[in-house]
DODREN-617970 format. One line per field, with one value per residue: residue in one letter; x, y negated, z negated of N, C-alpha, C, CB in turn. Coordinates in steps of 0.05 Angstrom, whole numbers, padded with zeros to 5 digits. Glycine has a CB too. Layout:
BEGIN
resn	(A ...) .
n_c1	(X ...) .
n_c2	(Y ...) .
n_c3	(Z ...) .
ca_c1	(X ...) .
ca_c2	(Y ...) .
ca_c3	(Z ...) .
c_c1	(X ...) .
c_c2	(Y ...) .
c_c3	(Z ...) .
cb_c1	(X ...) .
cb_c2	(Y ...) .
cb_c3	(Z ...) .
END
This chain:
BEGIN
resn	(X X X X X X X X X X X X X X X X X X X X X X X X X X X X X X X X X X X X X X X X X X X X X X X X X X X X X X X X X X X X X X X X X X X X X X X X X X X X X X X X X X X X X X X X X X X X X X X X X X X X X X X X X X X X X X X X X X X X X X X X X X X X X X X X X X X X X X X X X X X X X X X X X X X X X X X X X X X X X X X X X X X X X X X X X X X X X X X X X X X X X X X X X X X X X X X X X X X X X X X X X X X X X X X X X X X X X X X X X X X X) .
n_c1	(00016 00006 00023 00068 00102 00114 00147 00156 00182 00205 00228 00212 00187 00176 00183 00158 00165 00155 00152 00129 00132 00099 00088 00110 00157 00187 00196 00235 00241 00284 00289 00317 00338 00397 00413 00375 00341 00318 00282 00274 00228 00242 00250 00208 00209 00218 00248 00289 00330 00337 00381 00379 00397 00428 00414 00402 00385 00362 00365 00339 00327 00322 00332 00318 00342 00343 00378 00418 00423 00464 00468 00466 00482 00475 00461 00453 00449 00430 00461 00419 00409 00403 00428 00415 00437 00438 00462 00508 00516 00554 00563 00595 00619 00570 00547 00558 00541 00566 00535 00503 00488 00517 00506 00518 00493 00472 00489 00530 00545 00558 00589 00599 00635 00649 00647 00643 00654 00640 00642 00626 00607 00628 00624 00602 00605 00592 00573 00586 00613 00646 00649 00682 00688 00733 00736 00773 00773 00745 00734 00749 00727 00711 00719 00711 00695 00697 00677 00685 00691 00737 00749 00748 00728 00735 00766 00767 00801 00785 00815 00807 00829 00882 00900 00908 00909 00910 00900 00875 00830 00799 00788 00791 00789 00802 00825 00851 00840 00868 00845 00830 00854 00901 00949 00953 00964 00991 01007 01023 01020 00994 00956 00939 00909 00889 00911 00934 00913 00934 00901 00893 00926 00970 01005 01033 01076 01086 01090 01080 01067 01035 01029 01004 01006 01010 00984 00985 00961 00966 00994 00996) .
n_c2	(00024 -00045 -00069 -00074 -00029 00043 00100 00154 00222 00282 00347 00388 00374 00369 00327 00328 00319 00242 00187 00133 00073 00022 -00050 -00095 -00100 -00048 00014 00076 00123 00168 00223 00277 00337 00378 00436 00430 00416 00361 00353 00310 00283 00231 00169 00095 00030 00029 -00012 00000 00051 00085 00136 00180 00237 00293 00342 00342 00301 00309 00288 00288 00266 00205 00146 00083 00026 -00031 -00032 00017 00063 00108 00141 00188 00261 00278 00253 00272 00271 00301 00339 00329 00282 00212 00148 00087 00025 -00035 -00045 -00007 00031 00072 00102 00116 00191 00211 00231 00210 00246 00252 00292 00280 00212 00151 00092 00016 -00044 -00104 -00149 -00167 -00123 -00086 -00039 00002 00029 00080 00133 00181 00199 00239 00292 00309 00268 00203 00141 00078 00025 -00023 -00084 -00147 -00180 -00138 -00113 -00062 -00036 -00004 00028 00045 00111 00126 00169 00176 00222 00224 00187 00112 00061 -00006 -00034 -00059 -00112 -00139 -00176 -00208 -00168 -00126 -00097 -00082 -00074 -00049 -00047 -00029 00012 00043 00059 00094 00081 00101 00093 00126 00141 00092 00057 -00001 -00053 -00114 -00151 -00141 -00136 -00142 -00130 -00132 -00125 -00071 -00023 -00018 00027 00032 00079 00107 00079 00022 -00025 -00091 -00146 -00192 -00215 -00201 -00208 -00215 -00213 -00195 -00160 -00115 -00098 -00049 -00028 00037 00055 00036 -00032 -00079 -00141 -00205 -00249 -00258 -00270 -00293 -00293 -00341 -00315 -00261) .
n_c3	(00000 -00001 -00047 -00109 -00115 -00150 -00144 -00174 -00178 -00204 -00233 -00200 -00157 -00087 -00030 00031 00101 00123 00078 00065 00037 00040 00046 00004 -00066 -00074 -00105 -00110 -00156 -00173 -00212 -00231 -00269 -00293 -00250 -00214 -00144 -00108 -00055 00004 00067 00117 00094 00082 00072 00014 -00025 -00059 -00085 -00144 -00168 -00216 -00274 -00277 -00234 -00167 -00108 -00050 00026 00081 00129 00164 00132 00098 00054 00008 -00032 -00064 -00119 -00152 -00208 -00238 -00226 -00166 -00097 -00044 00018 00075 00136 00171 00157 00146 00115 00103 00077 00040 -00003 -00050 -00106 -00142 -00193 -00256 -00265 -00226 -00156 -00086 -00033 00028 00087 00135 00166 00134 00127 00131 00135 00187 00165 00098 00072 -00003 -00026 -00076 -00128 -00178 -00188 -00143 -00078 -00024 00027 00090 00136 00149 00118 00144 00149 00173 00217 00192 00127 00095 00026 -00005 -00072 -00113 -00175 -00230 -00241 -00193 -00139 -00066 -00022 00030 00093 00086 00122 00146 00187 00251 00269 00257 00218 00148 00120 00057 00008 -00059 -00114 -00178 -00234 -00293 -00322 -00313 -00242 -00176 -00112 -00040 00010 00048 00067 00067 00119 00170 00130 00131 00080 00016 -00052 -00120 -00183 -00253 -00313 -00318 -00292 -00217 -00167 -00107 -00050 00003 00067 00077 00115 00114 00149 00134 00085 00012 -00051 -00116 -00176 -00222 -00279 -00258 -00194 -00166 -00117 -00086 -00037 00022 00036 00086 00097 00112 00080 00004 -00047 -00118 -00181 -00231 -00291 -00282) .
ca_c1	(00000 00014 00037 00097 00098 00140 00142 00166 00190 00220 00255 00202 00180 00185 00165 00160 00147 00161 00142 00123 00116 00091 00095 00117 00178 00167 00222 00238 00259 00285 00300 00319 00352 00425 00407 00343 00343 00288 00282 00260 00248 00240 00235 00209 00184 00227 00274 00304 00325 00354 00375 00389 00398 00446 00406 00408 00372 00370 00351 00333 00304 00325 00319 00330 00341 00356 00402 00419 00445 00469 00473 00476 00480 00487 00451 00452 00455 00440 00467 00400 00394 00408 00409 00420 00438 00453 00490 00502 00531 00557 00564 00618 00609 00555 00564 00547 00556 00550 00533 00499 00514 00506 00512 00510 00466 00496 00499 00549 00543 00569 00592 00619 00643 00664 00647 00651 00636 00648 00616 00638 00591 00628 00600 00605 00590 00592 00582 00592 00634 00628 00654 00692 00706 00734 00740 00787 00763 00737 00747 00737 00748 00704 00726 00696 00696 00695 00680 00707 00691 00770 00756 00721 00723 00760 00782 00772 00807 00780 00829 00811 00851 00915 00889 00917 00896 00939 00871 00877 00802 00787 00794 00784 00779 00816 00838 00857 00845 00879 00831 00824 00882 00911 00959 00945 00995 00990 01019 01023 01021 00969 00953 00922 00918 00872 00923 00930 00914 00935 00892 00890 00946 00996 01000 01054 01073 01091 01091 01088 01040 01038 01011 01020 01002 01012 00969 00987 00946 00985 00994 00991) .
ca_c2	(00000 -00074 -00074 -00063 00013 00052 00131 00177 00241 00299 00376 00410 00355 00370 00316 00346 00297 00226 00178 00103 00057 -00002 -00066 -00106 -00091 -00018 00027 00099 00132 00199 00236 00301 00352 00400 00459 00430 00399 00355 00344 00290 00280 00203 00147 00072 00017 00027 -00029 00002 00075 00097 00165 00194 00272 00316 00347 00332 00291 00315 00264 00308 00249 00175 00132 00059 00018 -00056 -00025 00045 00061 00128 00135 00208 00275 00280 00245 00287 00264 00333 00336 00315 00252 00192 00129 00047 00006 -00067 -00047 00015 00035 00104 00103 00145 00211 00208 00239 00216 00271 00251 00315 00257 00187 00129 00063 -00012 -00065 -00121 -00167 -00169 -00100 -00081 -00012 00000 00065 00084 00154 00208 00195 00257 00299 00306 00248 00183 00117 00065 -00011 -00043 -00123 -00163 -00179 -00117 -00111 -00044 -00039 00016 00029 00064 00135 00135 00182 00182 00233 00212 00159 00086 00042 -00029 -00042 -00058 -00136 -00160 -00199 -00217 -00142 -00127 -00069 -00088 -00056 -00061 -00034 -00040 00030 00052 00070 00102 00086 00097 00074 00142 00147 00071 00043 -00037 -00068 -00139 -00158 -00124 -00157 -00123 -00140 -00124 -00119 -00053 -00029 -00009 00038 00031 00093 00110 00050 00008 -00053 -00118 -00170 -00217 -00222 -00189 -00219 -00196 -00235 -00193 -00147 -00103 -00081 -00034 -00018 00065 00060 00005 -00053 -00088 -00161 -00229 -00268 -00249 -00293 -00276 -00304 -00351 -00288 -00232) .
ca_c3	(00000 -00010 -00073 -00120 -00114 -00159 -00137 -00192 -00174 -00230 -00219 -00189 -00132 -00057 -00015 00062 00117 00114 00051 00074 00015 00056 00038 -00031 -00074 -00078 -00118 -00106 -00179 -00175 -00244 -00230 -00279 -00280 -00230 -00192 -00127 -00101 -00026 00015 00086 00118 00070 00099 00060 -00010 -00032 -00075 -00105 -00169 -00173 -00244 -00272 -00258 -00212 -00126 -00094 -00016 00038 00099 00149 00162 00095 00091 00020 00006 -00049 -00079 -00145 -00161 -00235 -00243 -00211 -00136 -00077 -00017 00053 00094 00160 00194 00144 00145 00091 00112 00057 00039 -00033 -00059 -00129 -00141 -00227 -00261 -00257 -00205 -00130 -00068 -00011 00060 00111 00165 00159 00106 00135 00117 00154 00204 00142 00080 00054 -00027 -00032 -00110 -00133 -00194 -00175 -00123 -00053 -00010 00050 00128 00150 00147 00110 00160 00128 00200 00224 00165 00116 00075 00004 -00020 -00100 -00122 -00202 -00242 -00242 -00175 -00111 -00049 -00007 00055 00100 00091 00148 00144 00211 00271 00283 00255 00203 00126 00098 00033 -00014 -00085 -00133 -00197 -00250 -00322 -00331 -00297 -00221 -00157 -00085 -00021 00035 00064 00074 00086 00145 00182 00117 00126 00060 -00002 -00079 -00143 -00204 -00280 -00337 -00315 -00266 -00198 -00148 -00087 -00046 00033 00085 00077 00128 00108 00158 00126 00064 -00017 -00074 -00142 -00189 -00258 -00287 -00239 -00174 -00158 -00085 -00076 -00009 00040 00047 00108 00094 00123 00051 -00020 -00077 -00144 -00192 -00270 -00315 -00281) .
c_c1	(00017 00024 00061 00095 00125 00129 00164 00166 00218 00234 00237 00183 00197 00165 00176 00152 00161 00137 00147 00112 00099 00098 00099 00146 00177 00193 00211 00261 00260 00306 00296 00348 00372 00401 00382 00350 00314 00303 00264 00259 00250 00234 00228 00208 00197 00242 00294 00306 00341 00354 00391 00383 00421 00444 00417 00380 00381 00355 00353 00325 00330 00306 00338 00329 00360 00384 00397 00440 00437 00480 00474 00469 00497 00461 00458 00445 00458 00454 00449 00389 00407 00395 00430 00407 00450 00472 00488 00527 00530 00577 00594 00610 00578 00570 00544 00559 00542 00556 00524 00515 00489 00519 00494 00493 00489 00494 00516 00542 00574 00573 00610 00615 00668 00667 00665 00642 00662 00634 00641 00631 00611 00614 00615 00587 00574 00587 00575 00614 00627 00659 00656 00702 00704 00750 00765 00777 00749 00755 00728 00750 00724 00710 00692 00706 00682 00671 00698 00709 00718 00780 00737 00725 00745 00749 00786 00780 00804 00791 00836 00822 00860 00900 00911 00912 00925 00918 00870 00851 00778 00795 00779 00768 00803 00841 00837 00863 00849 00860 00831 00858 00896 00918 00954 00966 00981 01009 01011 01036 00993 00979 00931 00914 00901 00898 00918 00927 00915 00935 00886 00912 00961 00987 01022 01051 01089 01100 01105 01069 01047 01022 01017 01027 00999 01000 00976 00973 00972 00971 00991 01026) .
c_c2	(-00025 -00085 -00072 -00038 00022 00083 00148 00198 00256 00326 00388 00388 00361 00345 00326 00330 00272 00208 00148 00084 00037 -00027 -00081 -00097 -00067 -00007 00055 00119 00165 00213 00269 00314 00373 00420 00456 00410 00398 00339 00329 00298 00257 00188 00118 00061 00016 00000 -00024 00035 00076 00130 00172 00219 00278 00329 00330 00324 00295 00296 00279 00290 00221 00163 00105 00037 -00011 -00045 00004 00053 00094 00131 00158 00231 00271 00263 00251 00279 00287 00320 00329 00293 00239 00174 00103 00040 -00017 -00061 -00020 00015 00064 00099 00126 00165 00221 00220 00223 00232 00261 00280 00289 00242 00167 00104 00041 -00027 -00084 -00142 -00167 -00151 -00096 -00058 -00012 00030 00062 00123 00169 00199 00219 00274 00298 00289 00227 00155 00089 00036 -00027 -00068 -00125 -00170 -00165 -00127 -00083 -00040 -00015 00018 00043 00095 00143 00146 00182 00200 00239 00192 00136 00070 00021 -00049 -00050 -00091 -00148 -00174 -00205 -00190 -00134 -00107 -00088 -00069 -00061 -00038 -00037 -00009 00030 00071 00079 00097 00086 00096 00101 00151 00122 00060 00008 -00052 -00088 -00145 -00131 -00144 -00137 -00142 -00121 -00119 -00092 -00048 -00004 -00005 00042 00059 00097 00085 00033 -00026 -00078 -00135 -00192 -00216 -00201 -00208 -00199 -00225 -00227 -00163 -00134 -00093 -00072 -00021 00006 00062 00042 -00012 -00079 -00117 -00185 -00248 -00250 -00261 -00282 -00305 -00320 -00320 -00268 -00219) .
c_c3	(00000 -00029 -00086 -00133 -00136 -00153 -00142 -00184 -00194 -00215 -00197 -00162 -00103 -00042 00012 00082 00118 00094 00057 00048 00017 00046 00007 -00033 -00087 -00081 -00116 -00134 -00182 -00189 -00235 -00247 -00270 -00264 -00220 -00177 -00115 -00071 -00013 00052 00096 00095 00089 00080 00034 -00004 -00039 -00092 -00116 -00166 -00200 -00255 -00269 -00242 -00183 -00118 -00062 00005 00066 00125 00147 00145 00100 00063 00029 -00015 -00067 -00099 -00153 -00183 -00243 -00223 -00182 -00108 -00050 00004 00069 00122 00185 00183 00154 00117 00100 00086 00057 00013 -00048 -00084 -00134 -00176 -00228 -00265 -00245 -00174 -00111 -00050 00011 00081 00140 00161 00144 00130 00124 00137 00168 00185 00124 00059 00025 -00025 -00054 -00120 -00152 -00207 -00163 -00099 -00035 00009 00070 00141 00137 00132 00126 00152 00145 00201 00192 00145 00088 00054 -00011 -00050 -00103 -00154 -00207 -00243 -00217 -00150 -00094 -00028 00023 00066 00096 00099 00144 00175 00231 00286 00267 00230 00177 00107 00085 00014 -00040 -00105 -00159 -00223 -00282 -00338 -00308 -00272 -00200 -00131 -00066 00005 00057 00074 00073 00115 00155 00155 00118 00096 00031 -00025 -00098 -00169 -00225 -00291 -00335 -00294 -00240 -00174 -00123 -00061 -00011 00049 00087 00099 00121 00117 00151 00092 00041 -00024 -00101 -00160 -00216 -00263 -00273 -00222 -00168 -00133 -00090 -00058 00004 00042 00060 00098 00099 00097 00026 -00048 -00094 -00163 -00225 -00286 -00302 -00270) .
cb_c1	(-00018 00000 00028 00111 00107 00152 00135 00155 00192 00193 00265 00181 00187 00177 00162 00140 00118 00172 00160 00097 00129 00064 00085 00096 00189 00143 00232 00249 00247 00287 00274 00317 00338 00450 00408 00309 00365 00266 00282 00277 00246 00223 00262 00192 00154 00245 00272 00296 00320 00338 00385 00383 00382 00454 00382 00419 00369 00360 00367 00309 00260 00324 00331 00323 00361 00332 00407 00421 00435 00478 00456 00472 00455 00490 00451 00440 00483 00405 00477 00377 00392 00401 00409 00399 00445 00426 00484 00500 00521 00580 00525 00636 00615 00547 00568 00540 00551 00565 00499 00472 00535 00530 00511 00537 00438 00489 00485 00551 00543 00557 00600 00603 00653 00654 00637 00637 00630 00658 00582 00631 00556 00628 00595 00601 00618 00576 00554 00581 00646 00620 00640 00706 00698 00743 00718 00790 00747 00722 00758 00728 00766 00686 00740 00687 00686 00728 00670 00698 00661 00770 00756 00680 00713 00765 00822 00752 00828 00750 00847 00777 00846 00945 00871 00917 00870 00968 00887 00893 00794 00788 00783 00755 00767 00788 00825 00879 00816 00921 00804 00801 00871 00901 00991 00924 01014 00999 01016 00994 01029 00958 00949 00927 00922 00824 00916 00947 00894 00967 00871 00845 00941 01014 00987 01058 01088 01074 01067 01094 01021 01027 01004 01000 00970 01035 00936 01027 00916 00964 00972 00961) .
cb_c2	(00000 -00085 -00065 -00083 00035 00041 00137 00182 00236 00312 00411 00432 00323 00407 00286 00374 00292 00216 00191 00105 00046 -00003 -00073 -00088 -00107 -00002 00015 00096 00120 00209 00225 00307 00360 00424 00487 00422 00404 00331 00361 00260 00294 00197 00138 00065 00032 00052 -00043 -00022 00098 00089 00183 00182 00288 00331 00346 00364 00268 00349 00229 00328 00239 00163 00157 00046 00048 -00082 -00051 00065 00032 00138 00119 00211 00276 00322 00224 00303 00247 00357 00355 00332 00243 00186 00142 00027 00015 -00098 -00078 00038 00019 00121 00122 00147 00220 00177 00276 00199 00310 00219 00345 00238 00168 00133 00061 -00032 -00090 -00132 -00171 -00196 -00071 -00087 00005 -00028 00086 00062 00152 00239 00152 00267 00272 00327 00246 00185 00111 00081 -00039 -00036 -00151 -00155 -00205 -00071 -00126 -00042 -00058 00030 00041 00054 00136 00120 00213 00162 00263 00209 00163 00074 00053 -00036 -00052 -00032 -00154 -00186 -00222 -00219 -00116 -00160 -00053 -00099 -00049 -00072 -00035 -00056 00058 00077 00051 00119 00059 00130 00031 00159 00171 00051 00066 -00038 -00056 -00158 -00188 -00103 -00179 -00123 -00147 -00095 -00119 -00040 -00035 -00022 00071 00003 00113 00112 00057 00002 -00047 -00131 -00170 -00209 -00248 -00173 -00236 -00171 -00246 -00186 -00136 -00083 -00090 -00016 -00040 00082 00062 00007 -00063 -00069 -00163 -00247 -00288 -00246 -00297 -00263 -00279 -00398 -00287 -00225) .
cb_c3	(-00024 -00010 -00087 -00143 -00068 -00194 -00108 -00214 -00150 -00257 -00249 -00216 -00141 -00041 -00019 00065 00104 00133 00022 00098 -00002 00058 00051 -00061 -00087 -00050 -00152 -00074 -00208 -00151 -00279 -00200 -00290 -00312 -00242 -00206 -00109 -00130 -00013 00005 00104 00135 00038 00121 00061 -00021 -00045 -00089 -00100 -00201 -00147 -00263 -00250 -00265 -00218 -00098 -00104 -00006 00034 00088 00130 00188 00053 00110 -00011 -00010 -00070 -00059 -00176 -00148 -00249 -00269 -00212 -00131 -00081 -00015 00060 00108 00162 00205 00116 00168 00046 00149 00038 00032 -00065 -00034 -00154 -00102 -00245 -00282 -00274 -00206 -00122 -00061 -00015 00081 00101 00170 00197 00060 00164 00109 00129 00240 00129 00072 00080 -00049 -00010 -00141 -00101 -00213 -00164 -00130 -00037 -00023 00056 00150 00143 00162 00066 00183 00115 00218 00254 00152 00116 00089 -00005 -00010 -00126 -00101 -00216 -00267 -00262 -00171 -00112 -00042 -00025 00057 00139 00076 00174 00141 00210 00294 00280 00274 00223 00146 00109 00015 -00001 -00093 -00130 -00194 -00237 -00337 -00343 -00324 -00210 -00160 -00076 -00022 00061 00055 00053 00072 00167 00216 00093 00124 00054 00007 -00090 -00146 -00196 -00280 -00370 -00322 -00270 -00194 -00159 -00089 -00067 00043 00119 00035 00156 00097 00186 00121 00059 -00032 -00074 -00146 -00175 -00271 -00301 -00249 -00153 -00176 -00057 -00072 00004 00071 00021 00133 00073 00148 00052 -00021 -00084 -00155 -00196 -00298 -00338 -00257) .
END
């Protein structure tokens, strides 16, 4: 309907088909428990889903969301889904798994992971000037793709414990910022051409990092 829909779904929920919320600010909350998976297949019309549990949430169809926050469990992306998002948050110990593909909108997509993001499907941010943070405790071991228009997209590293990245599973993200009171190693070859900044406690180069500009922030 027209309204501000909210559509609860628990362990033992199959929805089969597609699931149209229509219009309003209409939220998609799906609480599913360890060892139960609840399957979807199209979604339209949400704004917005939470997924929490330990349980899986499976997304079987093309699903689009102003923003998606994975707060526990797993959020599944089969190999004949799809999910388009403007900001997505992947919690600590939380998964997302891509089998299709996850992608961002042609606007100024958030992707933040303090998580898991993993799968064979790609998450592809595309036009805009997307926004990568990745926490202390997070992995990724699917590529994320910035896009491919040159310019604006940036790798945040946000390190309020002692982190690791070496960009071996990002790709065309412009710039690269080192944030929070703890230090952050850098390992492989990483390229930057929009510049670093290191603007809160250590960044240590492993490897190599390729960068035309270097900011360092008083005190760090």
């Amino acid at each position: 309907g027209d309204g501000d829909d909210v559509f609860r779904t628990y362990d033992t929920t199959a929805v089969i088909g597609n699931l149209d919320a229509g219009a309003g600010n209409d939220v998609l909350d799906v609480v599913v428990d360890t060892g139960f998976t609840v399957p979807f297949g199209g979604l339209a019309g949400f704004e917005s889903l939470g997924k929490s549990g330990g349980g899986t949430m499976q997304v079987n169809g093309p699903a689009s969301f102003d923003s998606v926050q994975v707060n526990g469990g797993v959020l599944s992306v089969s190999s004949i889904g799809s999910v388009t998002a403007r900001a997505t948050t992947v919690a600590a110990g939380a998964t997302l798994k891509v089998g299709g593909a996850y992608n961002g909108t042609a606007g100024a997509d958030t992707f933040d992971v303090a998580g898991t993001v993993t799968g064979s499907g790609p998450v592809s941010l595309g036009a805009g000037d997307d926004v990568l943070t990745l926490h202390d405790g997070a992995s990724l071991a699917t590529l994320v793709d910035g896009g491919a228009h040159s310019a604006g997209d940036r790798i945040v590293l946000q390190a309020d414990a002692d982190m690791a990245f070496d960009g071996t599973n990002t790709t065309n993200f412009e710039s690269l910022s080192k944030r929070g009171a703890a230090t952050a190693t850098l390992g492989g070859t990483l390229t930057h051409t929009g510049g670093t900044q290191l603007v809160g406690g250590t960044l240590v180069v492993g490897g190599s990092l390729l960068t035309p500009t270097l900011a360092v922030a008083d005190g760090t």
